[in-house]
N, C-alpha and C positions, 0 to 999 in steps of 0.2 A: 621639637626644640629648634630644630631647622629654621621654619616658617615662622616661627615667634620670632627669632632673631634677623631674619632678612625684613622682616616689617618694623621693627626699631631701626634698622639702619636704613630704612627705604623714611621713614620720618625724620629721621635724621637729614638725612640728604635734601631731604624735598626741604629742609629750615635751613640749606648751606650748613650743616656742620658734618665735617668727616667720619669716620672709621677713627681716624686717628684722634680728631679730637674726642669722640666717645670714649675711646681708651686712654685720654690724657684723665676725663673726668675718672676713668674708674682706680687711673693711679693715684688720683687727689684721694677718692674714698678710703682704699686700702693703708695709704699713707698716715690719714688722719687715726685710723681705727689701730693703727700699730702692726700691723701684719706684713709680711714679707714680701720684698717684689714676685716672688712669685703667684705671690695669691689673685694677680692682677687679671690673668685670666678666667679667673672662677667667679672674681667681682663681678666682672662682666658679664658669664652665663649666671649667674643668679637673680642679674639686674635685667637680662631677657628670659627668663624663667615664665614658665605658663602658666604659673602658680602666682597668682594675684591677690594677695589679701584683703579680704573687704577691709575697708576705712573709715571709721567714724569720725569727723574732728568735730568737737563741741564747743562753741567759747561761751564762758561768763562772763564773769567782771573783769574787762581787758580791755585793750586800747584799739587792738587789732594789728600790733606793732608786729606782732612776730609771725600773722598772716604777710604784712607787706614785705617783712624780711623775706622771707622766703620766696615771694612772688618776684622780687627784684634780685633773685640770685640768677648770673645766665648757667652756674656749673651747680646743680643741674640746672637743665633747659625744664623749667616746671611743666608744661604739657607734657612732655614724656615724663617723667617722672610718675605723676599722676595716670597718665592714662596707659603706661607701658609697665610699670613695676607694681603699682599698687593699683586698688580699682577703689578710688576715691567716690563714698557713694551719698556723705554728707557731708555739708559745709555753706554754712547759711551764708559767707562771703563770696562762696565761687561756683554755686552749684546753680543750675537754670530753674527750677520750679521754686514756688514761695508759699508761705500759707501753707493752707491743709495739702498742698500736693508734697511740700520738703517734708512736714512730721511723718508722710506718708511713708515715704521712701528712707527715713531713719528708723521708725517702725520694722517698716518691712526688712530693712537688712539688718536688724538688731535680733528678730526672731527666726529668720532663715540660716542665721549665722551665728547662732548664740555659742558662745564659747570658742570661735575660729575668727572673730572679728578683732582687730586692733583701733581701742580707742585712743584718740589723742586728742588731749585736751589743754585748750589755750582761757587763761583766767581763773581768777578766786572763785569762791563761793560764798556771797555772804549769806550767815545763820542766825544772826537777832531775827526775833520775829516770826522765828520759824520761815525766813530765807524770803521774805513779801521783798527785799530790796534788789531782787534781781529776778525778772521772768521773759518766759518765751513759750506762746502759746497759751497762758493763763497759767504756766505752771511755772511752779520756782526755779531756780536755777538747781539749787538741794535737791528738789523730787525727781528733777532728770538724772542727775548723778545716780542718786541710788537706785534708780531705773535702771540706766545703761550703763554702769561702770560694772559692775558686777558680773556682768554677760559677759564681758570681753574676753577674749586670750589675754589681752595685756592693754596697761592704761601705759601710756605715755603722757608724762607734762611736759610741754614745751611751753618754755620760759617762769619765771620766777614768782608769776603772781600763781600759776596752777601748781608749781611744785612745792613753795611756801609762802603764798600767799601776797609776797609782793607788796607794790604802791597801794592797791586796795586797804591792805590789811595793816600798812602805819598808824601808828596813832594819832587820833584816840581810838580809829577803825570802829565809826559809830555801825556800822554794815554788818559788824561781825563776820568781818571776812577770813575764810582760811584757804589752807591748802586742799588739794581734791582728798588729801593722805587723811589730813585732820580732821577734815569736815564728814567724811562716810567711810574712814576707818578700814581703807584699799591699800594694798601695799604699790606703788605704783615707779614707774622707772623717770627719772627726772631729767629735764636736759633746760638747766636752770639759763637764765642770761636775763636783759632789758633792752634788745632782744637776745635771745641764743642765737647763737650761725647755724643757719641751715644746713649748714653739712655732717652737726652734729646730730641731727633728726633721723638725715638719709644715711649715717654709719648705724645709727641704732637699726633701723629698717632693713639693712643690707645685708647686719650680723643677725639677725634671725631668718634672711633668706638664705645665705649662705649656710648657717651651721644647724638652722630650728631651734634656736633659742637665743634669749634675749643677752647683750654684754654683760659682763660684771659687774656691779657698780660697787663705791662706794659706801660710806656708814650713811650720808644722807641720798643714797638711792640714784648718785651721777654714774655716770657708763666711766669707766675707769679710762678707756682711751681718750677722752676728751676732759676729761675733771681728775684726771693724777695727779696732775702736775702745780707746783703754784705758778700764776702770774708771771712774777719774778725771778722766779727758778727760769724762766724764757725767753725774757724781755732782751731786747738789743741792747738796752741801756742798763742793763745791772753792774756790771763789770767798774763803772766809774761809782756806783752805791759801792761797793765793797771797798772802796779804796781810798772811799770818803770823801771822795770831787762831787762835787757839786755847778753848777754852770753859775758862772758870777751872772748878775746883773748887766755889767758891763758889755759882757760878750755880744757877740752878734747872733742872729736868729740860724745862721749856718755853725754856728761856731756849737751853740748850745743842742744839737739835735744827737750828741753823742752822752748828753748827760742825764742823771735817772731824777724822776721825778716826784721820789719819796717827798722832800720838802715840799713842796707845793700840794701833798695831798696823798700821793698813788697808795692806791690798797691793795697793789698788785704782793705785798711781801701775805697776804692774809686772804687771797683771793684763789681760789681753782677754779682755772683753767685753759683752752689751749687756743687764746685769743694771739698771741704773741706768733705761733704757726702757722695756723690756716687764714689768719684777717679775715677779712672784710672785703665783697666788691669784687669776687674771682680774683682774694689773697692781693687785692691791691694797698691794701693799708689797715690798721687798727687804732682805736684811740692814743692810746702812748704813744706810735709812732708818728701821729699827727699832732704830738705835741698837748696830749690835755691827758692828765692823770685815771688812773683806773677807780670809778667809785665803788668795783666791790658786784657788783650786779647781778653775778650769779651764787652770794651766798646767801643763808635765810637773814632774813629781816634787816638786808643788809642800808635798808632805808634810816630804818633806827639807831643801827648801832654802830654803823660805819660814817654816819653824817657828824660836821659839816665834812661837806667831799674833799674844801681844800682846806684842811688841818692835818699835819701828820699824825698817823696812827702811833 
């Protein structure tokens, strides 16, 4: 355990980041997950734990939003992350081999690792047609699913097109797109958003290293530490909602940054989750904060049923 954790902080080091700042991130993790300052030391040995879980990430029908999210997070520092916690061993956006050498190496650590592997998956699945609108490799995006979903320890969806289907699957959703839950009938842990914040991936990730089992979630399958709470229940600006202020017109653009943004749209009073806490950009801001209303993003179909964005609910 030793020698695992002197080589995270020897990479650490050789990237200029401290001891300290790795323990700033692993009070960010702890914090988000709801657990106690004390737990901040155990984050830590479980985030240098020798115990590396193979990784499958799979995408479908997606944009590739919530690969960039994540690549564009510095807390975590993604190379660690990836090569120090987890042992990321497929991902057709980050991984070196292509063609028949990638299916090779998702193969192979799908049968070496059947049932100890963590799937995560990014994008719908469309099923007209028996799934012809979406392939990789000559296969459908469907036949890989119920290949490799089933094998897993556990599916993970990160973001809203794989947990319910998302942009894809709006109307008239000629593609027959669903969620991975709908479409092959897996119970799976969801960490919904347009994108989700990455640090609600690496708490799911961290509470099954830390305890051997996955968070709590939810009736629609969100990790409870991250999707408890509403929007609004968090927002900086609720305080003047309740009190029925509203920012005039009139006011200045410093004047109105303390007022909520129910009128212009916000879906934060019908929205979970804990965008309002952790932001965006190593917690340097979130949509509401920057002034533009919450459209809802990580609930189902919240394309459909929460549009237009700026109309009050």
């Amino acid at each position: 355990m030793s020698d695992r954790k002197g080589s995270v902080e020897q990479r650490l080091e050789q990237r200029g980041v401290t001891r300290r700042d790795f323990m700033k991130f692993c009070t960010i993790v702890s914090a988000t997950m709801g657990l106690a300052p004390s737990f901040v030391p155990k984050v830590a040995e479980a985030l240098t734990s020798t115990q590396r879980p193979p990784v499958v990430w799979l995408s479908f029908a997606e944009c590739t939003g919530c690969t960039e999210a994540l690549l564009r997070t510095t807390y975590p520092w993604i190379d660690t992350l990836l090569l120090d916690t987890v042992s990321l061993d497929y991902h057709e956006a980050l991984m070196a081999p292509s063609g028949e050498a990638s299916e090779k190496s998702l193969h192979e650590t799908v049968t070496q690792n059947s049932g100890k592997f963590i799937c995560i998956v990014d994008g719908s699945i469309p099923t007209a047609d028996n799934g012809v609108y979406g392939m990789i490799g000559g296969k459908t995006f469907l036949g890989i699913a119920k290949d490799i979903c089933p094998k897993a320890l556990a599916v993970l969806c990160v973001g809203t097109c794989s947990a319910y289907g998302g942009v894809p699957a709006m109307a008239p959703n000629p593609t027959g797109a669903k969620s991975i839950q709908d479409a092959i009938g897996i119970k799976t842990v969801n960490i919904p958003g347009c994108p989700p914040n990455p640090i609600n991936m690496v708490g799911t990730i961290v509470n099954y290293l830390l305890f051997g089992k996955l968070p709590e979630v939810d009736q629609l399958g969100r990790p409870l530490f991250a999707y408890g709470k509403l929007v609004h229940d968090q927002c900086q600006r609720r305080s003047h909602f309740e009190m029925g202020e509203f920012a005039p017109s009139f006011q200045s653009e410093e004047a109105q940054k303390g007022y909520c943004l129910y009128e212009l749209g916000c879906k934060g009073p019908e929205t979970y989750n804990n965008c309002p806490t952790v932001k965006f950009n190593d917690g340097t801001s979130w949509p509401v904060q920057g002034g533009h209303p919450c459209i809802g993003c990580s609930e189902p179909d919240f394309w459909d049923k929460l549009s237009p964005f700026y109309k009050p609910i």
